[in-house]
C-alpha positions in Angstrom: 50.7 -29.3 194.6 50.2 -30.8 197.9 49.6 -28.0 199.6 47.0 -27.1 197.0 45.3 -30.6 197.5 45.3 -29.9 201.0 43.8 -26.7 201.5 40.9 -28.3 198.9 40.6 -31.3 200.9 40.2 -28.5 203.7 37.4 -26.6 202.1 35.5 -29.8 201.4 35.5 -30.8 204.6 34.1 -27.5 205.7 31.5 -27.1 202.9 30.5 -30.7 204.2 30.0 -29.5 208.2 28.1 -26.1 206.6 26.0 -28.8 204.5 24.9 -31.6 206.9 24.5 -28.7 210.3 22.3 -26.8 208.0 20.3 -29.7 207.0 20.7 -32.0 210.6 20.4 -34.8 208.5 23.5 -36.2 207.6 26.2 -35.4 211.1 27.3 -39.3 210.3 28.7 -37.5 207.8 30.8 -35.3 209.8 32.9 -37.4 212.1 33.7 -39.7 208.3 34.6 -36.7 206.8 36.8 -35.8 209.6 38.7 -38.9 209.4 39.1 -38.9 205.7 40.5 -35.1 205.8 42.6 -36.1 208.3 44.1 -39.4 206.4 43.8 -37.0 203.0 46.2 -34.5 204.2 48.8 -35.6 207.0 48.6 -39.2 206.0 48.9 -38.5 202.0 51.9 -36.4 202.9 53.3 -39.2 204.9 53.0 -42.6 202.1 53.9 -39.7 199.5 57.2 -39.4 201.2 57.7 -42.5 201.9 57.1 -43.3 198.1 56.6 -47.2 198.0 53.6 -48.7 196.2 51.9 -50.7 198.9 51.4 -47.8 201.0 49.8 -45.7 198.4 47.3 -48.7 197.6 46.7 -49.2 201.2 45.9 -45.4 201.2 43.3 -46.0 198.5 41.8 -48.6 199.8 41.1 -46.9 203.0 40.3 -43.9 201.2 37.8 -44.5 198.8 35.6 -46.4 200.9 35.4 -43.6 203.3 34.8 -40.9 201.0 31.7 -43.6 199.5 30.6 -43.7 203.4 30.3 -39.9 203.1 28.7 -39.5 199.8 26.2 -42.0 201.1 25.4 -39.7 204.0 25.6 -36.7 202.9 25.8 -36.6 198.8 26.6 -33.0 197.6 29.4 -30.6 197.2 31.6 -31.4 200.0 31.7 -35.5 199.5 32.2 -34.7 195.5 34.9 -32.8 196.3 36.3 -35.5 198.6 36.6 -37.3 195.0 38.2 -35.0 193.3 40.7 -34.8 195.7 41.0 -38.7 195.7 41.8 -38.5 192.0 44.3 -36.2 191.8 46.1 -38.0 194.7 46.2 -41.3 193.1 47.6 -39.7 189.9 50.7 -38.9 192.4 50.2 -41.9 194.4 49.3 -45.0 191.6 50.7 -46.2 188.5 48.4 -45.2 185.6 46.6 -48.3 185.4 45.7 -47.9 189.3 44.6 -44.6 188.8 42.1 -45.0 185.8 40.4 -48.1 188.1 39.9 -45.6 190.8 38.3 -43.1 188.7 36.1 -45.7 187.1 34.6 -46.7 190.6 34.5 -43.5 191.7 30.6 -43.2 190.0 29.6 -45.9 191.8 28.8 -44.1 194.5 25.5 -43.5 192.7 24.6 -47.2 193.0 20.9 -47.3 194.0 19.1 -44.3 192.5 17.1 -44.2 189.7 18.8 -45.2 186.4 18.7 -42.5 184.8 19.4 -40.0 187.7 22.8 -42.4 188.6 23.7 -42.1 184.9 23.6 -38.2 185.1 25.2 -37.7 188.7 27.3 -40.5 187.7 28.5 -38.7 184.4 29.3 -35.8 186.1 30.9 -37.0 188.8 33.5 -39.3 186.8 34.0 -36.2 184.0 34.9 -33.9 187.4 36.9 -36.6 188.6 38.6 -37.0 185.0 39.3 -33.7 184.3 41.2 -33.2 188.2 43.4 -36.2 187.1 44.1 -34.8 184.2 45.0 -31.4 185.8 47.3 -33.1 188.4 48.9 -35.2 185.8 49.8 -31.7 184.1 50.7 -30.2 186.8 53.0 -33.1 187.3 54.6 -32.9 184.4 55.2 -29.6 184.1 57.0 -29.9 187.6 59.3 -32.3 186.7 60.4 -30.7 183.1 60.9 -27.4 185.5 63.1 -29.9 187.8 65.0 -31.7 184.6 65.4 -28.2 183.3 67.0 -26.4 186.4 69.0 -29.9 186.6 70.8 -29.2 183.2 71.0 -25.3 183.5 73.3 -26.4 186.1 75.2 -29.5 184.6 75.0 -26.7 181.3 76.9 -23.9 184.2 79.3 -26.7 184.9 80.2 -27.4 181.7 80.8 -23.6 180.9 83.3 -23.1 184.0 85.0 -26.3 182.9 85.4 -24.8 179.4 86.2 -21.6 180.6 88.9 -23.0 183.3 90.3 -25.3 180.1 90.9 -22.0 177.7 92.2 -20.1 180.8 94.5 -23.5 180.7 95.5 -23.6 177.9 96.1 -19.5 177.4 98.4 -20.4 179.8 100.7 -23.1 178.3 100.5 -21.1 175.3 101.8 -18.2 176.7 104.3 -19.9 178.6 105.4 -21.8 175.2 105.8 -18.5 173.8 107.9 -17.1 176.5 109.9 -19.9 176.1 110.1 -20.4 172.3 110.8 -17.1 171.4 112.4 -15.0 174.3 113.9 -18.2 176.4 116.0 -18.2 172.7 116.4 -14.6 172.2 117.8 -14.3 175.7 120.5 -17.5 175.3 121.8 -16.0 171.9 122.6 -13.2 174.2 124.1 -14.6 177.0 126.4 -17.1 174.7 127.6 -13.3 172.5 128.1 -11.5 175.8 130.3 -14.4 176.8 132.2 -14.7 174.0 132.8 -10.9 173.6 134.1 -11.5 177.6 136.4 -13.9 176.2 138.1 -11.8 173.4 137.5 -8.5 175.2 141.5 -7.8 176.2 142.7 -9.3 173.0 140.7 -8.0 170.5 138.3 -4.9 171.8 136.6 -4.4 167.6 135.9 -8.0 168.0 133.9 -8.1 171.1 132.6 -4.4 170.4 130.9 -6.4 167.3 129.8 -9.3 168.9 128.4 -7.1 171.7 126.5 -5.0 169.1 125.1 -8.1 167.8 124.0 -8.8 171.3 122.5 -5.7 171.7 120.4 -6.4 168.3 119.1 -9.8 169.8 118.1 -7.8 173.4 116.1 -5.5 170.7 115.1 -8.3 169.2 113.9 -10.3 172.5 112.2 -7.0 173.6 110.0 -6.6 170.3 109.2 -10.4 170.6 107.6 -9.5 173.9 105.7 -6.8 172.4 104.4 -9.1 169.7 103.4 -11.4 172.9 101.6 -9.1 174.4 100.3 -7.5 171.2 98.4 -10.9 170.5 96.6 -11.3 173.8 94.6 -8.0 171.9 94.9 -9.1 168.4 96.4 -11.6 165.6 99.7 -10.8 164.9 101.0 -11.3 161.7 103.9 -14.6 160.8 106.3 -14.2 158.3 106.5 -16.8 155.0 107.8 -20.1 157.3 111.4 -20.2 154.7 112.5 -16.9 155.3 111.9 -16.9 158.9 114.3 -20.0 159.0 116.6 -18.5 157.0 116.7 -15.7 159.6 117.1 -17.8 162.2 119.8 -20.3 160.5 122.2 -16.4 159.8 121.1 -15.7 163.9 122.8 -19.2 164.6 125.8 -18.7 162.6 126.9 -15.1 163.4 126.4 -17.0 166.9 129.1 -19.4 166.1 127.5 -22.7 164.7 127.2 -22.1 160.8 123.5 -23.4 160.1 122.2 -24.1 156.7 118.7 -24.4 155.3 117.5 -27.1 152.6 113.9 -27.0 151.0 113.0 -30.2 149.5 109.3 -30.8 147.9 106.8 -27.9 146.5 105.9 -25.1 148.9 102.4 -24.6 150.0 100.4 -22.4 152.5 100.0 -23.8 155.9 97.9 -22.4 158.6 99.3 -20.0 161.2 98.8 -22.4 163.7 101.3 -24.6 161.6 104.2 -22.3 160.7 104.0 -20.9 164.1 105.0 -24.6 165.4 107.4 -25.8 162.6 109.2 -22.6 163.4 109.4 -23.1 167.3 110.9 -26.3 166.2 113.7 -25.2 164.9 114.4 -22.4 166.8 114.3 -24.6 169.7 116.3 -27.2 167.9 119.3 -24.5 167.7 118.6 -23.4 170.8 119.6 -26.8 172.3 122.5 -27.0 169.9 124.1 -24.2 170.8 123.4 -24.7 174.8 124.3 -28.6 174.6 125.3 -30.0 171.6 129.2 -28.5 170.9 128.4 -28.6 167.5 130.5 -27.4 164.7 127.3 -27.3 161.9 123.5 -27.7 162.0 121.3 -28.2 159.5 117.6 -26.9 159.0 115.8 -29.5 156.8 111.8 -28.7 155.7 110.3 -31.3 153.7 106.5 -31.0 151.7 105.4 -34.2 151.3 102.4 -35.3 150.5 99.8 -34.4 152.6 102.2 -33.1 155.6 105.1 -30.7 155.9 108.3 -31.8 158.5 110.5 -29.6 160.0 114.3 -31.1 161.3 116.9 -29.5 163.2 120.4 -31.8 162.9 123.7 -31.4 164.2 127.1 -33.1 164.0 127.6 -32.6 167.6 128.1 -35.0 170.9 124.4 -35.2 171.2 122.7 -36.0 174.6 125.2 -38.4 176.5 124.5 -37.0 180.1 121.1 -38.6 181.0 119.9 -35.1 180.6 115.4 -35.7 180.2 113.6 -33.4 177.9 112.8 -30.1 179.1 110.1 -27.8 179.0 111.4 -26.7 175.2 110.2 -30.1 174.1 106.9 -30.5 176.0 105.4 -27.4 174.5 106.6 -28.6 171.5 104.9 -31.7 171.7 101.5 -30.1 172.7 101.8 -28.1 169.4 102.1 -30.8 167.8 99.1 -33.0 169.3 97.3 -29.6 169.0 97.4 -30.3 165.2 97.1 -33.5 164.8 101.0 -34.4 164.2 104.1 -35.4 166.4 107.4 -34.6 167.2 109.9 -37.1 167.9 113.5 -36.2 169.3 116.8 -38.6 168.5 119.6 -37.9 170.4 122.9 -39.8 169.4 126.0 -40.5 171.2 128.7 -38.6 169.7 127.3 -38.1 166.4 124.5 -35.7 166.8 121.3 -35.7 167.4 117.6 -34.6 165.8 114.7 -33.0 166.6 111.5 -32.9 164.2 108.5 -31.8 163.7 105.4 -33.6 161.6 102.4 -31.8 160.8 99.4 -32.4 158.0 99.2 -29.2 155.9 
Protein backbone atom coordinates (compact mmCIF):
# COMPACT_ATOMS: atom_id res chain seq x y z
CA UNK A 1 0.00 0.00 0.00
CA UNK A 2 2.80 2.36 0.34
CA UNK A 3 4.31 1.73 -2.60
CA UNK A 4 1.01 2.23 -4.34
CA UNK A 5 0.64 5.76 -2.53
CA UNK A 6 3.95 6.51 -3.71
CA UNK A 7 4.04 5.85 -7.19
CA UNK A 8 0.44 8.11 -7.06
CA UNK A 9 2.00 10.75 -5.15
CA UNK A 10 4.64 10.38 -8.08
CA UNK A 11 2.24 10.79 -11.02
CA UNK A 12 0.66 13.78 -9.31
CA UNK A 13 3.53 15.50 -9.08
CA UNK A 14 4.32 14.97 -12.68
CA UNK A 15 0.81 15.67 -14.02
CA UNK A 16 1.34 19.03 -11.88
CA UNK A 17 4.97 20.03 -13.77
CA UNK A 18 3.07 18.92 -17.37
CA UNK A 19 0.16 21.34 -16.05
CA UNK A 20 1.82 24.63 -14.75
CA UNK A 21 4.94 24.29 -17.89
CA UNK A 22 2.20 24.03 -20.30
CA UNK A 23 0.29 26.88 -18.85
CA UNK A 24 3.61 29.12 -17.41
CA UNK A 25 1.39 30.32 -15.01
CA UNK A 26 1.62 28.50 -11.97
CA UNK A 27 5.90 27.23 -11.66
CA UNK A 28 5.35 28.42 -7.77
CA UNK A 29 3.59 25.54 -8.00
CA UNK A 30 6.43 23.35 -8.96
CA UNK A 31 9.17 23.70 -6.44
CA UNK A 32 5.76 23.24 -3.43
CA UNK A 33 4.94 20.31 -5.18
CA UNK A 34 8.34 19.08 -5.14
CA UNK A 35 8.65 19.45 -1.45
CA UNK A 36 5.41 17.91 -0.71
CA UNK A 37 6.25 14.73 -2.96
CA UNK A 38 9.30 14.53 -1.40
CA UNK A 39 7.86 14.72 2.43
CA UNK A 40 4.76 12.43 0.94
CA UNK A 41 6.89 9.55 0.02
CA UNK A 42 10.42 9.28 1.91
CA UNK A 43 9.20 11.16 4.83
CA UNK A 44 5.61 9.19 5.13
CA UNK A 45 7.70 6.08 5.02
CA UNK A 46 9.91 7.30 7.74
CA UNK A 47 6.89 8.56 10.73
CA UNK A 48 5.07 5.38 9.31
CA UNK A 49 7.81 3.26 10.68
CA UNK A 50 8.45 4.97 13.34
CA UNK A 51 4.72 4.63 14.32
CA UNK A 52 4.16 7.23 17.16
CA UNK A 53 1.24 9.72 17.07
CA UNK A 54 3.01 13.00 17.22
CA UNK A 55 4.97 12.45 14.27
CA UNK A 56 2.17 11.53 12.14
CA UNK A 57 0.29 14.92 13.25
CA UNK A 58 3.40 16.82 12.73
CA UNK A 59 3.33 15.16 9.23
CA UNK A 60 -0.23 16.56 8.62
CA UNK A 61 0.34 19.58 9.69
CA UNK A 62 3.13 20.23 7.39
CA UNK A 63 1.38 18.44 4.77
CA UNK A 64 -1.82 19.88 4.31
CA UNK A 65 -0.79 23.34 4.24
CA UNK A 66 1.47 22.61 1.46
CA UNK A 67 -0.69 20.66 -0.62
CA UNK A 68 -3.39 24.04 -0.02
CA UNK A 69 -0.15 26.27 -1.19
CA UNK A 70 -0.24 24.12 -4.39
CA UNK A 71 -3.91 24.03 -5.04
CA UNK A 72 -3.80 27.74 -4.63
CA UNK A 73 -1.24 28.00 -7.42
CA UNK A 74 -2.03 25.65 -9.58
CA UNK A 75 -5.78 24.15 -8.84
CA UNK A 76 -6.33 21.05 -11.11
CA UNK A 77 -5.55 17.39 -11.47
CA UNK A 78 -2.12 17.24 -9.99
CA UNK A 79 -2.84 19.28 -6.56
CA UNK A 80 -6.27 17.13 -6.28
CA UNK A 81 -4.51 14.32 -6.40
CA UNK A 82 -1.95 15.63 -3.75
CA UNK A 83 -5.32 15.30 -1.55
CA UNK A 84 -6.18 12.17 -2.21
CA UNK A 85 -3.03 10.93 -1.42
CA UNK A 86 -3.14 13.08 1.86
CA UNK A 87 -6.31 11.15 2.81
CA UNK A 88 -5.35 7.85 2.43
CA UNK A 89 -2.15 8.56 4.35
CA UNK A 90 -3.82 9.81 7.37
CA UNK A 91 -6.18 6.81 7.42
CA UNK A 92 -2.62 4.90 8.08
CA UNK A 93 -1.25 7.71 9.92
CA UNK A 94 -4.30 9.19 12.41
CA UNK A 95 -6.78 7.86 14.65
CA UNK A 96 -10.29 8.01 13.03
CA UNK A 97 -11.31 11.08 14.53
CA UNK A 98 -7.99 12.78 13.04
CA UNK A 99 -8.63 11.48 9.86
CA UNK A 100 -12.36 12.60 9.26
CA UNK A 101 -11.05 16.46 10.49
CA UNK A 102 -8.51 16.27 7.72
CA UNK A 103 -10.92 15.25 5.13
CA UNK A 104 -13.36 17.92 6.23
CA UNK A 105 -10.76 20.72 5.60
CA UNK A 106 -9.59 19.33 2.76
CA UNK A 107 -12.59 21.50 0.62
CA UNK A 108 -11.37 24.35 1.96
CA UNK A 109 -9.09 24.86 -0.44
CA UNK A 110 -11.96 26.32 -2.45
CA UNK A 111 -12.23 29.26 0.04
CA UNK A 112 -12.66 32.37 -2.21
CA UNK A 113 -14.52 31.46 -5.37
CA UNK A 114 -17.80 31.93 -6.08
CA UNK A 115 -20.36 30.18 -3.77
CA UNK A 116 -21.65 28.13 -5.72
CA UNK A 117 -18.59 27.08 -7.88
CA UNK A 118 -16.70 26.33 -4.13
CA UNK A 119 -19.79 24.20 -3.32
CA UNK A 120 -19.36 22.13 -6.55
CA UNK A 121 -15.43 21.82 -6.64
CA UNK A 122 -15.72 21.62 -3.04
CA UNK A 123 -18.20 18.54 -3.24
CA UNK A 124 -16.15 16.79 -5.40
CA UNK A 125 -13.12 17.23 -3.99
CA UNK A 126 -14.19 16.00 -0.35
CA UNK A 127 -16.37 12.82 -2.12
CA UNK A 128 -12.82 11.96 -4.03
CA UNK A 129 -11.14 12.49 -0.87
CA UNK A 130 -13.81 10.29 1.00
CA UNK A 131 -14.01 7.61 -1.22
CA UNK A 132 -9.67 7.18 -1.20
CA UNK A 133 -10.06 6.94 2.62
CA UNK A 134 -12.41 4.61 2.42
CA UNK A 135 -10.40 2.55 -0.12
CA UNK A 136 -7.27 2.67 2.09
CA UNK A 137 -9.20 1.82 5.16
CA UNK A 138 -10.27 -1.38 3.15
CA UNK A 139 -7.27 -2.04 2.02
CA UNK A 140 -6.20 -1.88 5.56
CA UNK A 141 -8.25 -4.12 6.75
CA UNK A 142 -8.14 -6.64 4.50
CA UNK A 143 -4.24 -6.71 5.14
CA UNK A 144 -4.34 -7.21 8.56
CA UNK A 145 -7.16 -10.20 8.48
CA UNK A 146 -4.56 -11.62 5.65
CA UNK A 147 -1.82 -11.11 8.53
CA UNK A 148 -4.20 -12.53 11.58
CA UNK A 149 -5.05 -15.33 9.21
CA UNK A 150 -1.44 -16.44 8.15
CA UNK A 151 -0.79 -15.84 12.11
CA UNK A 152 -3.19 -18.74 13.09
CA UNK A 153 -2.60 -21.06 10.04
CA UNK A 154 0.60 -21.19 11.72
CA UNK A 155 -0.30 -21.34 15.55
CA UNK A 156 -3.23 -23.98 13.73
CA UNK A 157 0.28 -25.98 12.11
CA UNK A 158 1.65 -25.93 15.62
CA UNK A 159 -1.07 -27.22 17.17
CA UNK A 160 -1.33 -30.12 14.58
CA UNK A 161 2.51 -31.25 15.08
CA UNK A 162 1.97 -31.08 18.77
CA UNK A 163 -1.06 -33.33 18.39
CA UNK A 164 0.60 -35.42 16.09
CA UNK A 165 3.92 -35.73 18.23
CA UNK A 166 1.39 -36.51 21.42
CA UNK A 167 -0.46 -39.63 19.50
CA UNK A 168 3.07 -40.70 18.14
CA UNK A 169 3.58 -40.42 22.21
CA UNK A 170 1.31 -42.06 23.33
CA UNK A 171 1.32 -45.11 20.44
CA UNK A 172 4.41 -45.45 22.06
CA UNK A 173 3.63 -46.04 25.78
CA UNK A 174 0.88 -48.05 24.59
CA UNK A 175 2.89 -50.26 22.67
CA UNK A 176 5.46 -50.53 25.17
CA UNK A 177 2.56 -51.32 27.86
CA UNK A 178 1.61 -54.03 25.66
CA UNK A 179 5.01 -55.50 25.36
CA UNK A 180 5.19 -55.43 28.79
CA UNK A 181 1.69 -56.53 29.92
CA UNK A 182 1.31 -59.34 27.75
CA UNK A 183 4.77 -60.78 26.52
CA UNK A 184 7.01 -59.38 29.57
CA UNK A 185 4.39 -62.08 31.32
CA UNK A 186 4.25 -64.63 28.80
CA UNK A 187 8.07 -64.71 28.77
CA UNK A 188 8.42 -64.96 32.92
CA UNK A 189 5.86 -67.92 33.01
CA UNK A 190 8.49 -69.41 30.82
CA UNK A 191 11.55 -68.79 32.32
CA UNK A 192 10.05 -69.78 35.97
CA UNK A 193 8.74 -73.59 33.98
CA UNK A 194 12.09 -73.92 32.24
CA UNK A 195 13.61 -73.53 35.67
CA UNK A 196 11.75 -75.66 37.48
CA UNK A 197 11.81 -78.50 34.84
CA UNK A 198 16.02 -77.81 35.32
CA UNK A 199 15.35 -78.55 38.84
CA UNK A 200 13.52 -81.95 38.54
CA UNK A 201 15.23 -82.89 35.24
CA UNK A 202 17.62 -85.85 36.75
CA UNK A 203 15.06 -86.95 39.16
CA UNK A 204 12.02 -87.09 37.45
CA UNK A 205 12.54 -86.65 33.36
CA UNK A 206 8.13 -87.15 32.67
CA UNK A 207 7.97 -84.34 35.15
CA UNK A 208 10.11 -81.78 33.53
CA UNK A 209 9.18 -83.21 29.92
CA UNK A 210 5.58 -81.82 31.12
CA UNK A 211 6.51 -78.77 32.54
CA UNK A 212 8.73 -78.04 29.54
CA UNK A 213 5.71 -78.76 27.20
CA UNK A 214 3.77 -76.38 29.18
CA UNK A 215 6.65 -73.95 28.50
CA UNK A 216 6.60 -74.52 25.08
CA UNK A 217 2.71 -73.68 25.07
CA UNK A 218 3.41 -70.27 26.81
CA UNK A 219 6.43 -69.54 24.00
CA UNK A 220 3.34 -70.25 21.48
CA UNK A 221 1.39 -68.41 23.44
CA UNK A 222 3.92 -65.19 23.85
CA UNK A 223 4.58 -65.51 20.06
CA UNK A 224 0.70 -65.24 18.99
CA UNK A 225 0.45 -62.36 21.60
CA UNK A 226 2.99 -60.59 19.39
CA UNK A 227 1.08 -61.20 16.36
CA UNK A 228 -2.04 -59.83 17.98
CA UNK A 229 0.36 -56.66 18.75
CA UNK A 230 1.26 -56.18 15.60
CA UNK A 231 -2.11 -57.25 14.12
CA UNK A 232 -3.70 -54.08 15.98
CA UNK A 233 -1.26 -51.35 14.68
CA UNK A 234 -3.58 -52.48 11.22
CA UNK A 235 -6.76 -53.24 12.88
CA UNK A 236 -9.02 -53.80 16.20
CA UNK A 237 -8.41 -56.95 17.55
CA UNK A 238 -10.89 -58.71 19.22
CA UNK A 239 -10.92 -59.20 23.66
CA UNK A 240 -12.34 -62.06 25.12
CA UNK A 241 -15.40 -61.83 27.85
CA UNK A 242 -13.02 -60.11 30.84
CA UNK A 243 -14.16 -63.56 33.44
CA UNK A 244 -12.99 -66.03 31.26
CA UNK A 245 -9.83 -64.47 30.33
CA UNK A 246 -9.12 -64.38 34.16
CA UNK A 247 -10.03 -67.60 34.57
CA UNK A 248 -7.36 -68.45 31.88
CA UNK A 249 -4.97 -66.67 33.44
CA UNK A 250 -5.71 -67.77 37.28
CA UNK A 251 -5.19 -72.05 35.53
CA UNK A 252 -1.77 -70.31 33.68
CA UNK A 253 -0.74 -69.28 37.42
CA UNK A 254 -1.45 -72.44 38.94
CA UNK A 255 -0.03 -75.07 36.49
CA UNK A 256 2.90 -72.45 37.18
CA UNK A 257 2.96 -73.35 40.80
CA UNK A 258 0.91 -70.64 42.84
CA UNK A 259 -2.85 -72.10 42.88
CA UNK A 260 -4.93 -68.85 41.86
CA UNK A 261 -8.55 -68.58 42.34
CA UNK A 262 -11.15 -66.31 40.79
CA UNK A 263 -14.30 -64.70 42.80
CA UNK A 264 -17.07 -62.67 40.91
CA UNK A 265 -19.04 -60.62 43.26
CA UNK A 266 -21.95 -58.09 41.97
CA UNK A 267 -23.93 -58.36 38.43
CA UNK A 268 -21.84 -58.51 35.25
CA UNK A 269 -22.13 -55.89 32.62
CA UNK A 270 -20.35 -54.90 29.36
CA UNK A 271 -17.42 -52.61 29.74
CA UNK A 272 -15.64 -50.94 26.90
CA UNK A 273 -12.50 -52.52 25.38
CA UNK A 274 -10.55 -49.95 26.62
CA UNK A 275 -11.74 -51.23 30.10
CA UNK A 276 -11.35 -55.02 30.09
CA UNK A 277 -8.17 -54.50 28.28
CA UNK A 278 -6.85 -52.66 31.61
CA UNK A 279 -8.68 -54.68 34.39
CA UNK A 280 -7.08 -57.59 32.65
CA UNK A 281 -3.39 -56.23 32.53
CA UNK A 282 -4.04 -55.77 36.16
CA UNK A 283 -4.20 -58.98 37.03
CA UNK A 284 -1.97 -60.40 34.90
CA UNK A 285 0.55 -58.10 36.11
CA UNK A 286 -0.53 -58.63 39.64
CA UNK A 287 0.49 -62.56 39.23
CA UNK A 288 3.24 -61.63 37.34
CA UNK A 289 4.75 -59.92 40.46
CA UNK A 290 3.55 -62.74 42.59
CA UNK A 291 5.17 -65.24 41.12
CA UNK A 292 8.62 -63.10 40.46
CA UNK A 293 8.52 -61.53 44.16
CA UNK A 294 6.01 -62.44 46.35
CA UNK A 295 6.85 -66.47 47.46
CA UNK A 296 3.42 -66.90 47.65
CA UNK A 297 1.67 -70.14 48.34
CA UNK A 298 -2.07 -68.72 46.94
CA UNK A 299 -3.39 -65.67 45.10
CA UNK A 300 -6.60 -64.61 44.69
CA UNK A 301 -8.31 -62.79 41.65
CA UNK A 302 -11.25 -60.67 43.05
CA UNK A 303 -13.63 -58.56 40.39
CA UNK A 304 -16.18 -56.59 41.91
CA UNK A 305 -19.48 -54.61 39.88
CA UNK A 306 -20.39 -52.06 41.94
CA UNK A 307 -22.40 -49.43 41.27
CA UNK A 308 -21.26 -47.42 38.71
CA UNK A 309 -17.49 -48.91 38.49
CA UNK A 310 -16.04 -52.37 38.21
CA UNK A 311 -12.50 -53.23 40.38
CA UNK A 312 -10.19 -55.62 39.66
CA UNK A 313 -7.69 -57.07 42.78
CA UNK A 314 -4.87 -59.34 42.65
CA UNK A 315 -4.03 -60.72 46.51
CA UNK A 316 -1.58 -62.97 47.78
CA UNK A 317 -0.63 -64.57 51.12
CA UNK A 318 3.00 -63.98 50.41
CA UNK A 319 5.99 -61.85 52.08
CA UNK A 320 4.93 -58.90 50.13
CA UNK A 321 7.42 -56.08 49.23
CA UNK A 322 9.94 -55.81 52.28
CA UNK A 323 13.10 -55.00 50.21
CA UNK A 324 12.64 -51.17 49.36
CA UNK A 325 12.06 -52.54 45.93
CA UNK A 326 10.00 -48.97 43.98
CA UNK A 327 7.31 -49.73 41.50
CA UNK A 328 8.40 -50.66 38.16
CA UNK A 329 7.46 -50.00 34.79
CA UNK A 330 4.47 -52.87 35.23
CA UNK A 331 2.76 -50.39 37.52
CA UNK A 332 3.29 -47.14 35.67
CA UNK A 333 1.54 -48.31 32.53
CA UNK A 334 -0.86 -49.45 34.67
CA UNK A 335 -1.48 -46.40 36.21
CA UNK A 336 -1.76 -44.39 32.87
CA UNK A 337 -4.52 -46.93 31.91
CA UNK A 338 -6.13 -46.09 34.61
CA UNK A 339 -5.95 -42.14 34.42
CA UNK A 340 -6.69 -42.84 30.69
CA UNK A 341 -10.21 -43.79 31.91
CA UNK A 342 -10.85 -41.80 34.44
CA UNK A 343 -10.12 -44.37 37.50
CA UNK A 344 -7.01 -45.34 39.66
CA UNK A 345 -4.97 -47.99 40.72
CA UNK A 346 -3.53 -48.14 44.03
CA UNK A 347 -0.92 -50.90 45.11
CA UNK A 348 -0.59 -52.23 49.09
CA UNK A 349 2.31 -54.06 49.74
CA UNK A 350 2.40 -55.69 53.28
CA UNK A 351 5.20 -57.06 55.31
CA UNK A 352 4.91 -60.62 55.54
CA UNK A 353 1.36 -60.94 54.87
CA UNK A 354 0.86 -60.17 51.30
CA UNK A 355 0.25 -57.56 49.39
CA UNK A 356 -2.53 -56.08 46.71
CA UNK A 357 -2.78 -54.53 43.67
CA UNK A 358 -6.15 -53.05 42.18
CA UNK A 359 -7.60 -51.63 39.70
CA UNK A 360 -10.85 -48.97 39.73
CA UNK A 361 -12.54 -48.01 36.72
CA UNK A 362 -16.33 -46.44 35.92
CA UNK A 363 -18.11 -48.89 33.64
Amino acid sequence: MNRALAVLTGGAFLTLVIGALASREALWAIPLGAVFTALGTAGFLWVHRRGQLRWSIAYVVLQLPLAYAVFIFDPGVGATLFFVVLGSQCVLLLPRAGTALVILLVPMAHVGMAWHEALREGIGLFASVLFAAVVTELLQREQKTRRELGEAHERLRDYAAQAERLATAQERNRVARDIHDGLGHSLTVVQMQVKAARAVLHADAAKADAVLEKAQQQAEAALADVRRSVSSLREPRSIPPLAEALNALADETSAAGVPTGVTISGTERPLSDEAREALYRTAQEGLTNVRKHAAATRAELALDYTDGKVRLSVHDDGTGVVDGRTPGFGLLGLRERAAGLGGRLTFEPGSGKGSELSMEVPE
